[in-house]
N, C-alpha and C positions, 0 to 999 in steps of 0.2 A: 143215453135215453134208449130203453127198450124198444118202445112203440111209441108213436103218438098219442098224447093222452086226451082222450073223450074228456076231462073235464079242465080242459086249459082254455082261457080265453085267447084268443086270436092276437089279442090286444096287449099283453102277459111278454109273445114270441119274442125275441132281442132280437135282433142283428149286430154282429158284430163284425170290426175289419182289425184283421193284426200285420205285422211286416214282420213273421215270424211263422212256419210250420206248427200245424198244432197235431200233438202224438194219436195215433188212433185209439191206444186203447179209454181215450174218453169219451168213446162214442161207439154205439153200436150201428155198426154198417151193415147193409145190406145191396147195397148194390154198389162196386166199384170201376172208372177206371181209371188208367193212367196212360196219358198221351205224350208224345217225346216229338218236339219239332227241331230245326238247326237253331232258332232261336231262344225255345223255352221249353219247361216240361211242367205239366201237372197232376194233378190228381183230383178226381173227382169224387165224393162220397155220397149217397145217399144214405141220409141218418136218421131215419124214422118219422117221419114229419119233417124235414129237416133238412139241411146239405151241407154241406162243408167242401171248397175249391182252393185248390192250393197250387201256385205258381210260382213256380224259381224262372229266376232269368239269371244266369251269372249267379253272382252271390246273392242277391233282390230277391227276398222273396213275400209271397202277398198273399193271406187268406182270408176269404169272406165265409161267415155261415150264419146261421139261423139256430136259433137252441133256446130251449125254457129256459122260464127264472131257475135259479140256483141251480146251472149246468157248473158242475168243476170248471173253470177255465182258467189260464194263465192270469195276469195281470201284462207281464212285461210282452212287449211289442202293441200293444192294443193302441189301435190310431182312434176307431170309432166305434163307437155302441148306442142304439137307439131303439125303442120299441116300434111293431109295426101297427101304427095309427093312420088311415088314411093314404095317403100320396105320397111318396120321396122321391128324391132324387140327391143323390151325394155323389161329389170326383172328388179326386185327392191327386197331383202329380209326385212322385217319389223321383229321387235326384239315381241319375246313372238310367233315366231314360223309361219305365216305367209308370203309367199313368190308369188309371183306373176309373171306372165311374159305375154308377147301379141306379137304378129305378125299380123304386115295388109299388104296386096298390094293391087294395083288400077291396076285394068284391063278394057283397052279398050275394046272394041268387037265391032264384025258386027252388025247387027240389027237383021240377024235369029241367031246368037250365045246368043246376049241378049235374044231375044223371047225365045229360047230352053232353059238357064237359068231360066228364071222365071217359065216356065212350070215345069221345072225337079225339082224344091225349092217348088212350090206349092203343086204338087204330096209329093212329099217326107215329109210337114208341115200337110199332112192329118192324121200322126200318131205321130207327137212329135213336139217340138217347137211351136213358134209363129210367124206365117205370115200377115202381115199389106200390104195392096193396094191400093193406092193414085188415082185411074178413073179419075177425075175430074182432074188430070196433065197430064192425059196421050199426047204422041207424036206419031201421028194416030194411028197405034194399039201396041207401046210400053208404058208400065204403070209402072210408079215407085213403087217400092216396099220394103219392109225388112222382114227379115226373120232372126229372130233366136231362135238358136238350143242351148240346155243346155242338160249336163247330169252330173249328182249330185251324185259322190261316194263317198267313206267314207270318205274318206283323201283330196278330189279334187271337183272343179267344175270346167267343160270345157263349153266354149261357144264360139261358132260358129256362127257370125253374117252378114250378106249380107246386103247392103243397096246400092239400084239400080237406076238411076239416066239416064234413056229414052235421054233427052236433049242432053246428054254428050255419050253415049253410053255405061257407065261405073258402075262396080258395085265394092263397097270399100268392101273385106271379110276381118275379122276382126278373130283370133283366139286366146285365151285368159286363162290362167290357173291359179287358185288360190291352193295352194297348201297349204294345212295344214301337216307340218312335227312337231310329237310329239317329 
């Protein structure tokens, strides 16, 4: 996915979980990192609208992302796939210790609730995370955006994801926990 596209419905977005790495080059990254703890390592993507999080622990490994209809993607390892309608919440525990869980809603907003979002994500990405800015889609002075937030502790990685969508007035947050229990 190049950019975000101004004419996707919100409603359209997948999510997907695999117990498999997926390769970069099917996705266009823009913002990346990668984090190495004693217990696990990942990598985080920012993909246009979009993310992709990928966690080995040992041989375990676990990825969530978000991607349009008809994104290439694997078939093998896919635990789950859903569109974003409303509320979720999904865990899965994986054997050898590995457990997982995610929450997203889809919030409509006004246009200065959007703006003051994007303001208060951007301020707040000046000290952590990663913030990605679509200009070139913007909808007069509303600009697509994503934003996310990781914080990587011993046993856990949390992330915290926004992806903003001007057109639609709506931003998908995404909250997500990978849980190493010894």
């Amino acid at each position: 996915m190049d950019s975000p596209r101004s004419n996707l419905a919100v409603s359209e977005l997948v999510f997907s979980l695999f117990q498999r790495p997926l390769h970069p080059e099917l996705f266009t990254i823009y913002a990346r990192r990668h984090l190495k703890t004693d217990l696990y390592e990942t990598m985080i993507w920012a993909t246009g609208g979009s993310h992709v999080v990928t966690v080995f622990v040992g041989d375990v490994c676990l990825s969530e992302l978000i991607s349009p209809p008809g994104q290439m993607l694997p078939k093998r390892g896919l635990i789950e796939r859903f569109q974003f309608r409303g509320q979720r919440t999904h865990k899965c525990t994986l054997s050898r210790g590995l457990s997982y869980m995610t929450d997203f809603q889809v919030e409509k907003m006004s246009p200065n609730l959007y703006r003051q979002s994007h303001y208060d994500l951007e301020r707040f990405a000046r000290n952590r995370g990663m913030f990605v800015t679509f200009p070139e889609l913007s909808i007069g002075s509303l600009e697509p955006f994503s934003y996310v937030d990781f914080e990587a502790r011993r046993n856990e990685l949390h992330i915290h994801a926004f992806h903003a969508y001007p057109d639609q007035l709506t931003i998908i947050k995404t909250q997500s926990l990978f849980d190493l229990h010894q």
